[in-house]
C-alpha positions as CSV (number, residue, x, y, z in Angstrom):
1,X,-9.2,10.9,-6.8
2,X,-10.6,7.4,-6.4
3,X,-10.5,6.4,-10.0
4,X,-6.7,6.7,-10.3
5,X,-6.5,8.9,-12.6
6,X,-4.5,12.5,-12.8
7,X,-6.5,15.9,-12.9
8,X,-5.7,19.5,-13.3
9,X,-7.6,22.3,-12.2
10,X,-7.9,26.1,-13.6
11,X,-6.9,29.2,-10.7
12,X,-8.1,28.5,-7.4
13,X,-10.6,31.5,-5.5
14,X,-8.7,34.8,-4.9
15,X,-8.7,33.7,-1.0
16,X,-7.0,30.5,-2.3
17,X,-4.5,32.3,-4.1
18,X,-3.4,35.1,-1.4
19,X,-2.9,32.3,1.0
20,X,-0.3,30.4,-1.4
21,X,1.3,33.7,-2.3
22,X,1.4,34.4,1.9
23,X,3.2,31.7,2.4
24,X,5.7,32.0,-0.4
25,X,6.3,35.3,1.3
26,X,7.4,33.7,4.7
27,X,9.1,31.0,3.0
28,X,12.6,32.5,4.4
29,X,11.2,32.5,7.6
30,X,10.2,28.6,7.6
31,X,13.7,28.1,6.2
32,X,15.0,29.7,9.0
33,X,13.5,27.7,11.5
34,X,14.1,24.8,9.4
35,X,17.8,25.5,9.6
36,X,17.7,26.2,13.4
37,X,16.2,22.8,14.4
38,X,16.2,20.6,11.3
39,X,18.7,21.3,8.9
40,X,18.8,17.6,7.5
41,X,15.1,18.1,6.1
42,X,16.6,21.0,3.5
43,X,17.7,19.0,0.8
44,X,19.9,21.3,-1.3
45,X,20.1,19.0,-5.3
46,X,21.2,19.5,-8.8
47,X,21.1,16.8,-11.8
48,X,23.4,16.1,-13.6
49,X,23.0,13.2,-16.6
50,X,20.7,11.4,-13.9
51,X,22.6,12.1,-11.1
52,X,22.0,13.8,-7.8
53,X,24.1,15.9,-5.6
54,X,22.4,16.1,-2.6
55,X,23.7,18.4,0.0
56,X,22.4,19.8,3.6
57,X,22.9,23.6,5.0
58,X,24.5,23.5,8.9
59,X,22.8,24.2,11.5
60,X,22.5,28.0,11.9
61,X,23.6,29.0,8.3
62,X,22.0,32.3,7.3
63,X,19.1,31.7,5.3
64,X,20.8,34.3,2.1
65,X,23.7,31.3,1.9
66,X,20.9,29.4,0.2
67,X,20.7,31.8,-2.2
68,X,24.6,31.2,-3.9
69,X,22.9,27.5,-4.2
70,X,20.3,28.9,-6.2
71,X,22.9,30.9,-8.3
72,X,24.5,28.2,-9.1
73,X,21.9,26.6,-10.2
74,X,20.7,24.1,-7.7
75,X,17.3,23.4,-6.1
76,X,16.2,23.5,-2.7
77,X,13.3,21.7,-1.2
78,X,12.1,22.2,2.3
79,X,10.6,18.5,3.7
80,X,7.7,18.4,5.8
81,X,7.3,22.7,6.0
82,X,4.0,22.1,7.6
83,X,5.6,22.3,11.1
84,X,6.5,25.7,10.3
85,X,3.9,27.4,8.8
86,X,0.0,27.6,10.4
87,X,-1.5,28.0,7.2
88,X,0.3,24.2,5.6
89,X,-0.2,22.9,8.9
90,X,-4.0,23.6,8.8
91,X,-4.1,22.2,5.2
92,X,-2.2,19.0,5.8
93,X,-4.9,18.6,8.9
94,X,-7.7,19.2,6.7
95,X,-6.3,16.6,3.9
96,X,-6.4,14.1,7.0
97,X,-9.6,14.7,8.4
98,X,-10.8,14.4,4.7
99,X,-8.8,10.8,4.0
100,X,-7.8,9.4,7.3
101,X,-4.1,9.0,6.2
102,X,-0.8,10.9,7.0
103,X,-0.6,14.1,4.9
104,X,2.9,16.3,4.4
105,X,4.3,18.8,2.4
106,X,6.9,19.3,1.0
107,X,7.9,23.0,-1.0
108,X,10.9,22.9,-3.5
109,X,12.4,26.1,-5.0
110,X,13.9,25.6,-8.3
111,X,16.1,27.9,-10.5
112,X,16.2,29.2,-14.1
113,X,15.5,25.8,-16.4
114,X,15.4,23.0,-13.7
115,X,14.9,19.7,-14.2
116,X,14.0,19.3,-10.2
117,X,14.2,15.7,-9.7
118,X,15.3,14.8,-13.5
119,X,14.3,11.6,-15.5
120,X,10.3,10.5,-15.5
121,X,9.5,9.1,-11.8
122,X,7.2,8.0,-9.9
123,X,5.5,7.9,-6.3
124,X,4.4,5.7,-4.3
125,X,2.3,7.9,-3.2
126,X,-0.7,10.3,-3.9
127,X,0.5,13.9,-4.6
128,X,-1.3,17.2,-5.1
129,X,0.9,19.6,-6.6
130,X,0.4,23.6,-6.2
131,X,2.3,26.0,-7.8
132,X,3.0,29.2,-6.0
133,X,5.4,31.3,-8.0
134,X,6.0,31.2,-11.7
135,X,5.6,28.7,-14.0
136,X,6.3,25.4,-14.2
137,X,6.0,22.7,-17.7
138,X,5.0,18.8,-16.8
139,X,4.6,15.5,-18.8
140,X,2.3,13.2,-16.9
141,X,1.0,9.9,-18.4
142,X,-2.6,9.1,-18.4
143,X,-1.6,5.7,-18.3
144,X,-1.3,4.6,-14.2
145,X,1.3,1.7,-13.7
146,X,1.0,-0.6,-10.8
147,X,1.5,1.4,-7.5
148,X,5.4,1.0,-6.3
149,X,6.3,-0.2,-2.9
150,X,8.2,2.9,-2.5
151,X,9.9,5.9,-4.9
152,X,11.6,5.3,-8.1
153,X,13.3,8.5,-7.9
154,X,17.3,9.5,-8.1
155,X,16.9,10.8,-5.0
156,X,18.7,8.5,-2.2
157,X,16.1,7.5,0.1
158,X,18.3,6.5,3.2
159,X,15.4,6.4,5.3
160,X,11.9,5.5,3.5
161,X,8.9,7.2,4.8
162,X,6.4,4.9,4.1
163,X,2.9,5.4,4.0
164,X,1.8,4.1,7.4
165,X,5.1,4.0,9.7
166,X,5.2,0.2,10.0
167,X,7.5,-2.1,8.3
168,X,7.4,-2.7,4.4
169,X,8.5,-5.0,2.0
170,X,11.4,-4.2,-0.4
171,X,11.2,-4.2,-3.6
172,X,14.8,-6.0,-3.5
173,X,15.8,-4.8,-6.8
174,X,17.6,-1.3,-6.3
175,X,17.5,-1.1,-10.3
176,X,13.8,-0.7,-10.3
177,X,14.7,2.4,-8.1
178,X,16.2,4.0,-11.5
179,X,13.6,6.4,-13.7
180,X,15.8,5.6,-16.3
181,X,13.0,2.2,-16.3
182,X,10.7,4.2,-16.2
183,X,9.2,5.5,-19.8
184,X,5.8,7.5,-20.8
185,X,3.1,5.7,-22.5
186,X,0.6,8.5,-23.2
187,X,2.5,11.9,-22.3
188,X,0.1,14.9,-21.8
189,X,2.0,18.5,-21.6
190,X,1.4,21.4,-20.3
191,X,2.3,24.5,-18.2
192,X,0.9,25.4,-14.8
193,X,0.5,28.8,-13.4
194,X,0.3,30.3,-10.1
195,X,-2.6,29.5,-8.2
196,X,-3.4,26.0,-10.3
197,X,-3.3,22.6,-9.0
198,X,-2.8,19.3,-10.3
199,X,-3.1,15.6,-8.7
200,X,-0.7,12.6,-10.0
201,X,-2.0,9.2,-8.5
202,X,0.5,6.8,-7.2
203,X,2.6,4.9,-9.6
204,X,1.8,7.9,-12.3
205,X,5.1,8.7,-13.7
206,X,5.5,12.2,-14.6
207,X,8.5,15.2,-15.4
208,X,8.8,19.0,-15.0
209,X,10.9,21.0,-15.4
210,X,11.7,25.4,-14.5
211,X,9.8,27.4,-17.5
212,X,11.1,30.9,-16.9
213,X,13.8,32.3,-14.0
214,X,12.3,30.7,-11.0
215,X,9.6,28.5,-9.5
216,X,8.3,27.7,-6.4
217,X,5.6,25.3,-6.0
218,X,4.5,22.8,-2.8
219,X,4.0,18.8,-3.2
220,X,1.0,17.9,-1.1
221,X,1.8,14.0,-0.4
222,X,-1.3,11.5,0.5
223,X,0.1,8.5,2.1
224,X,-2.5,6.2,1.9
225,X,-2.9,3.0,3.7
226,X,-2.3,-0.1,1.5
227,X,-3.6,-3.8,1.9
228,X,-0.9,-5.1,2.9
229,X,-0.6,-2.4,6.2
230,X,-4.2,-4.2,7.2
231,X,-2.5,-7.6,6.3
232,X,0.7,-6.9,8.6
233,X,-1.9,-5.4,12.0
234,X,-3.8,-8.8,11.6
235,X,-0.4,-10.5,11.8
236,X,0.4,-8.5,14.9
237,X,-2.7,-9.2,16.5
238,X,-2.4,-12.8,16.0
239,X,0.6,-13.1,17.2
240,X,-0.3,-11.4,20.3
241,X,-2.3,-14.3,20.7
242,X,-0.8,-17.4,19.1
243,X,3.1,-17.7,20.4
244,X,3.9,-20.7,17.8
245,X,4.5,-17.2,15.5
246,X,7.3,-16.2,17.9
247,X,9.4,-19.2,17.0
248,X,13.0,-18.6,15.6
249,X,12.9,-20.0,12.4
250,X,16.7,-21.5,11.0
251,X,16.8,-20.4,7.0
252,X,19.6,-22.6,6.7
253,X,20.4,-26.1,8.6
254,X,23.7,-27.3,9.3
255,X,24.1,-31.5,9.0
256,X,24.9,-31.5,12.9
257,X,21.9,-28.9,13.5
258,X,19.3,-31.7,12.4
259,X,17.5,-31.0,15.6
260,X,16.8,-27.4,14.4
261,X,13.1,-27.3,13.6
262,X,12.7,-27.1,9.3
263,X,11.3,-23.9,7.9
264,X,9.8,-24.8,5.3
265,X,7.7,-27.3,8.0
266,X,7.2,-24.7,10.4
267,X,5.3,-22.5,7.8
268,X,3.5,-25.0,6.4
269,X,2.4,-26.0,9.7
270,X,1.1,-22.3,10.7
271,X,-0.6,-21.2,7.9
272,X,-4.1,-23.1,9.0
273,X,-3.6,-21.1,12.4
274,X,-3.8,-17.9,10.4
275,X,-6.5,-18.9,8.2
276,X,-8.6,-20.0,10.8
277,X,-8.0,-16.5,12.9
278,X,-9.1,-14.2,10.2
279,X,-12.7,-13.7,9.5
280,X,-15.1,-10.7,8.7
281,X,-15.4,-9.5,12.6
282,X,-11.9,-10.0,13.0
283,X,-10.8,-7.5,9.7
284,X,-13.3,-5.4,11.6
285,X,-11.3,-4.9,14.3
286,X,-8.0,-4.8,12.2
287,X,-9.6,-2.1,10.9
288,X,-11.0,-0.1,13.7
289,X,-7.2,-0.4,15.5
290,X,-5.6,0.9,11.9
291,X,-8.0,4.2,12.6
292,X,-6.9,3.9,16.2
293,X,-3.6,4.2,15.3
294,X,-3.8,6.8,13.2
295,X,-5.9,9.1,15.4
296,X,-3.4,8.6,18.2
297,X,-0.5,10.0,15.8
298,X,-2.4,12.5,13.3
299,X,-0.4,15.3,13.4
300,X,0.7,16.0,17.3
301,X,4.0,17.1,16.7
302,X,3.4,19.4,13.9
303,X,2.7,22.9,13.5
304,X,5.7,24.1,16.1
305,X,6.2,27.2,14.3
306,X,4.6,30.6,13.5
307,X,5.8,34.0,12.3
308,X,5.6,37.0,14.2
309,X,6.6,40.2,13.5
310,X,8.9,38.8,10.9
311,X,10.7,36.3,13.6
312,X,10.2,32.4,14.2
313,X,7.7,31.8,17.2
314,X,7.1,29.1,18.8
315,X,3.2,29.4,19.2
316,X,1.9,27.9,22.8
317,X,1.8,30.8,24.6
318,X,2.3,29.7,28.4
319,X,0.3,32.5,30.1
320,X,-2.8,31.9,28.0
321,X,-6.3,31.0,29.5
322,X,-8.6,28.9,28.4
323,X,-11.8,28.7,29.4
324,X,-14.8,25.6,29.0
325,X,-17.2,26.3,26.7
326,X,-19.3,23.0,27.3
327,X,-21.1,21.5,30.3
328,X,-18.7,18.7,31.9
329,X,-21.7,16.3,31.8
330,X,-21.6,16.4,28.1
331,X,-17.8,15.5,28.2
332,X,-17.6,11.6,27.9
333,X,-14.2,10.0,28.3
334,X,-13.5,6.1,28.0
335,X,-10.0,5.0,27.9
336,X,-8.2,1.6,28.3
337,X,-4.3,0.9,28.9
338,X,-3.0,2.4,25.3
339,X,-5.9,4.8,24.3
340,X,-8.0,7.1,25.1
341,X,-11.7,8.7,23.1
342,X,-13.0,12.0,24.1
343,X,-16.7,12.4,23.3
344,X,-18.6,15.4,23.4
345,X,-21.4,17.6,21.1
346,X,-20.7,17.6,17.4
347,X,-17.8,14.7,17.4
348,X,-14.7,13.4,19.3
349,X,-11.1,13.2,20.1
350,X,-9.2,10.1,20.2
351,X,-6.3,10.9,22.4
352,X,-3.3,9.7,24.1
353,X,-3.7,7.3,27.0
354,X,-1.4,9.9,29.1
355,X,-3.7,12.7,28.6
356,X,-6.6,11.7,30.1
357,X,-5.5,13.4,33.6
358,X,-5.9,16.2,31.2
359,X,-9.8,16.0,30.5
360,X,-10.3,14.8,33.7
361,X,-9.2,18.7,35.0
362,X,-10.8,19.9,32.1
363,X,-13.9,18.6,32.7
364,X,-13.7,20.1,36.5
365,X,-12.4,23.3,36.3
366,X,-14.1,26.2,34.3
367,X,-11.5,28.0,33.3
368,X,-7.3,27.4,33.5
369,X,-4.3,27.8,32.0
370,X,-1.8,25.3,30.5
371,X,0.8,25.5,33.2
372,X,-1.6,24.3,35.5
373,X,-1.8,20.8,33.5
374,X,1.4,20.2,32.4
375,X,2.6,18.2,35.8
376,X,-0.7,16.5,35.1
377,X,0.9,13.9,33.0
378,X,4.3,12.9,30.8
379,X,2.8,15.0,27.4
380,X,5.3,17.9,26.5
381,X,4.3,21.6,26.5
382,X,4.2,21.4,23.0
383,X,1.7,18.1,22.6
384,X,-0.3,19.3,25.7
385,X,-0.7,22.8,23.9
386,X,-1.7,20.9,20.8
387,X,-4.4,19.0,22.1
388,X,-6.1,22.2,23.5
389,X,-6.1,23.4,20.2
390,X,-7.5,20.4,18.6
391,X,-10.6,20.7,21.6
392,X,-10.7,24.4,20.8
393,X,-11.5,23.8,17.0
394,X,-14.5,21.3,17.8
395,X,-15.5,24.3,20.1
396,X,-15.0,22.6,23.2
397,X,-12.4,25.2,25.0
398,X,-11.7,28.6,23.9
């Protein structure tokens, strides 16, 4: 994956296989749910001439009214399913254990001949791509362009997920947006089945299209961190520190505003301050609080869902007992004013400021249940529930 360029791989193992095809089976359930609590994240599409029609279900419309859209010849895509399945959620968690970045996916559902999203695009992000039900025909390039500051898609991105949740630079120029720009410089075709798997790199522009009567396949999308996210934390940091970077600066001064401080001046004037504040142990630490960061946030809101007895669940059970499986002696716990690290036998946890009421109990009590926490501290069932889980897969509770 590090060398930029995209890869295909034959069938995956049976067990591999059975799980995609499970999932494809509850897919009307996760579109259920989807519709109950987020119906904004089904994105219902068609192109037409390098257009797109993008339209939302309400709230509470029965999953078989998706079906007329399929009919009719539009696609649907699901955003995010990992917070209703176990199975995605599990595999999203895994592809950020495994590159210490966000991870989503994404499952779209196309119709007899789809284009899907149309022209040749590109990502600006990493994307593993596993087909599920019947087959689907791609063009990739070989040939990696520079990576884009954000998707050069059709698709109206009113709000840009970008790879690390902080702010990021536009690209200005919405016609660079336009795959019509975009053109292949050494097209590879081919067809993939169910059960195969490719990976398109970042800035890899690529097509596909619906070969046969339907298709379902799910969009595995690798956010990576980029330079210029490590660029804008040292900036944070330093301003923390230095409050000359807090000025208001006036982009334009009037002839009675000659008082104003110049910008130009101002800028020129600062630069030596950064200069002089970044060095090798500094990036260090820029670096450490990125991981921070990310461990604070990786994944504690999804996973929501499950599917029971062919109904939506939500999964914490509130009557459920859990029980210490390691000595509290062997629980470390250091914390500061944002952030918290659990220690333990065979890793560690980095956790929520809030929730370290919660290991404290943990740590003195054998065995309890979750309702006995929760007043503990401001963390909602749901994120409390989560991070029981999270102690339970490191074998720390059961």
């Amino acid at each position: 994956m590090f060398d930029r360029m995209p890869k295909f791989t034959p069938k995956f193992t049976r067990l591999d296989i059975d799980t995609i095809a499970e999932i494809s089976l509850n897919l009307g359930f996760m579109l259920e749910a989807a519709i109950k609590s987020a119906p904004d994240d089904i994105d219902i599409f068609n192109v037409e001439i390098g257009n797109f029609n993008v339209e939302h279900p309400k709230k509470n419309t029965p999953v078989n009214a998706l079906k007329a859209w399929t009919r009719a010849g539009f696609s649907i895509r699901l955003n995010k399913a990992e917070r209703f399945s176990r199975d995605l959620h599990r595999m999203c968690a895994a592809l950020e254990r495994e590159f210490r970045c966000p991870a989503f996916v994404n499952i779209y559902m196309h119709p007899k001949m789809s284009r899907g999203l149309g022209e040749p695009h590109v990502d600006d992000h990493d994307v593993l791509i596993v087909q599920a039900v019947g087959n689907r025909n791609w063009v990739i390039d070989s040939e990696v362009s520079e990576i884009p500051m954000r998707p050069r898609t059709l698709l109206p991105h009113e709000v840009l997920d970008y790879s690390s949740g902080w702010p990021t630079p536009n690209e200005g120029d919405a016609a660079l947006l336009r795959s019509s720009n975009l053109g292949f410089v050494n097209p590879t075709e081919f067809t993939i089945k169910p059960g195969m798997m490719i990976y398109i790199p970042a800035g890899c522009v690529h097509q596909a299209s619906t070969a046969g009567d339907y298709s379902i396949h799910l969009t595995f999308g690798i956010h990576h961190f980029r330079v210029f996210d490590a660029l804008l934390v040292a900036l944070q940091r330093i301003t923390a520190r230095d409050t000359r970077l807090r000025q208001p600066i006036f982009l334009h001064r009037k002839a009675n505003q000659s008082s104003a401080p110049d910008p130009y001046e101002t800028l020129i004037e600062l630069i030596p301050a950064l200069l002089t504040n970044v060095k090798p142990d500094y990036i260090k630490d820029v670096l450490w609080e990125m991981r921070e960061r990310f461990s604070m946030e990786q994944k504690r809101s999804i996973g929501l869902w499950d599917h029971q007895d062919g109904e939506p669940q939500q999964r914490f059970e509130k009557t459920r007992r859990w029980r210490r499986l390691v000595e509290k002696n062997l629980i470390a716990l250091r914390y500061n004013s944002t952030r918290a690290r659990v220690s333990f036998p065979g890793g560690f946890i980095d956790i929520p400021r809030a929730a370290v009421p919660i290991v404290m109990y943990i740590r003195s009590h054998k065995e309890f249940e979750i309702d006995e926490i929760l007043s503990l501290c401001a963390l909602s069932h749901s994120d409390v529930a989560l991070l029981l889980r999270e102690f339970a897969r490191f074998e720390v509770l059961r």
